[in-house]
N, C-alpha and C positions, 0 to 999 in steps of 0.2 A: 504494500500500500504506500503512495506517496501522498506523504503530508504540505501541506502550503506551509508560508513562514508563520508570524510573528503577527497574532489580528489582536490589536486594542478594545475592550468594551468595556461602554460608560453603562448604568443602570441609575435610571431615577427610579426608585421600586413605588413610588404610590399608587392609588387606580388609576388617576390622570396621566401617571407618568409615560416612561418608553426605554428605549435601549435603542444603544448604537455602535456600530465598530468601523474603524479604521481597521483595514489590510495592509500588509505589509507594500504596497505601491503607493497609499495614500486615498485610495476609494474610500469615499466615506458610506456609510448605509447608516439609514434612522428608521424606525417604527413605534410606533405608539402601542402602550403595553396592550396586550389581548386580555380580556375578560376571563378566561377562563384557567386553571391548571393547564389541561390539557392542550391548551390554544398556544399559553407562555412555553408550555416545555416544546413544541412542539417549533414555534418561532427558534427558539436557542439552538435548537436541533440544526436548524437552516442556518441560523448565522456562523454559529460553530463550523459545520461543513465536517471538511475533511483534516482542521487543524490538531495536533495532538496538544495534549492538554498541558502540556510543558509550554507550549509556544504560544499559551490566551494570556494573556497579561487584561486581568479583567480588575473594574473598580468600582465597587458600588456606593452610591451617595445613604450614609448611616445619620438617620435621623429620630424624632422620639416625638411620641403624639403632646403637646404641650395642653397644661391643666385649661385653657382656653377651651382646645379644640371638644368638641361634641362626643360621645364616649364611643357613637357609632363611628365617626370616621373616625379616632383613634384605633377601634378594632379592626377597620376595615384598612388602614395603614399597615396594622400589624400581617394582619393576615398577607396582605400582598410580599411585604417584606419577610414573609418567614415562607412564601413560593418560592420567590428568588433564590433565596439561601437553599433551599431543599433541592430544584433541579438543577443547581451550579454545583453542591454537593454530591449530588447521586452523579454526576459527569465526571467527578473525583478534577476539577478544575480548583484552582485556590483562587478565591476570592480575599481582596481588600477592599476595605469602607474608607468613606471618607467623609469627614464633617462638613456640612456647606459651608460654614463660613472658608474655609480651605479653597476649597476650588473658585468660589463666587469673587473674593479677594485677588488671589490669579491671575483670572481673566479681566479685574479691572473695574468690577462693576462699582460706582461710587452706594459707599454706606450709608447716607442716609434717606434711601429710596423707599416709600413703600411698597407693600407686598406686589399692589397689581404694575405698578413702573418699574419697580426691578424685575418682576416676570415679563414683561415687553422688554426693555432692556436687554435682558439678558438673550431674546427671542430674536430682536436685531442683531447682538453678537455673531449668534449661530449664523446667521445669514449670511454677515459679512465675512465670517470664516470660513465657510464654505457656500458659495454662490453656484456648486456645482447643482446642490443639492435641490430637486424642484420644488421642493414643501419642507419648510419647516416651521411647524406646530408649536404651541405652549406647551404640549403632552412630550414634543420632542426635543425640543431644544435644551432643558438641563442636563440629557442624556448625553447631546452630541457634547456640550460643553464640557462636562465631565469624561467623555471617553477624550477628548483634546489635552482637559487635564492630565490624565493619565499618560498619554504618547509623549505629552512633552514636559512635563516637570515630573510627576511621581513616581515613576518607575524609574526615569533618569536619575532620580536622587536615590532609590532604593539600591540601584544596578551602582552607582559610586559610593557608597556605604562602606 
């Protein structure tokens, strides 16, 4: 069997969220997460391909439902975020998190934005970083920017360690 290189991916895990990977050429792909178990394991399946699990360099954005947020959507964060971990698990892939302020910081975005102009904001980012890309979403764009993060600073700092 021959394996591809070296594919990046970001994961925003909430129900709005999505994932995305860079390949080792620089192809970027985004998708907005699926509703279902079966639907997500199923998407990772296709992204993954045919890379061996040594060569994912994957990075998931680690968040925590905040005493604000409503008890349903905290459950329903949870639950999304504990799919992720299970089929990126059962792939035997190693997974790292990362705290938003970490990657949001990064990329530039000014601190004292609110929630819905720092989600535009950071939605333009995506764009202007990749213009290849023909849609990018609200549900996609923390994804791509976190897989960017990861390509270009977090792994790099991990791999000079």
């Amino acid at each position: 069997m021959t394996y591809c290189r070296t594919k990046y991916i970001g994961i925003d895990p909430g129900a709005g969220g999505g994932i995305a990977v860079i390949d080792e050429k620089g192809k970027i792909s985004a998708f907005k997460c699926p509703k279902t178990t079966d639907e997500i394991s199923a998407l990772f399946d296709v992204i993954v391909g045919d890379t061996a699990p040594s060569e994912i360099k994957l990075l998931m954005e680690r968040v925590w439902a905040r005493p604000t947020n409503a008890v349903r959507a905290a459950f329903s964060y949870g639950v999304n975020y504990g799919q992720w971990l299970g089929i990126v698990s059962s792939r035997e892939i190693e997974m790292q998190t990362v705290i938003p302020i970490e990657w949001i910081k990064w990329i530039g975005c000014p601190k004292s934005l609110k929630r819905d102009v720092r989600k535009r904001w950071l939605k333009e980012k995506a764009k202007e970083l990749f213009p290849e890309l023909k849609k990018v979403t609200l549900a996609t764009s923390d994804a791509i920017l976190i897989c960017q993060y990861a390509r270009e600073e977090y792994f790099n700092e991990k791999e000079h360690e």
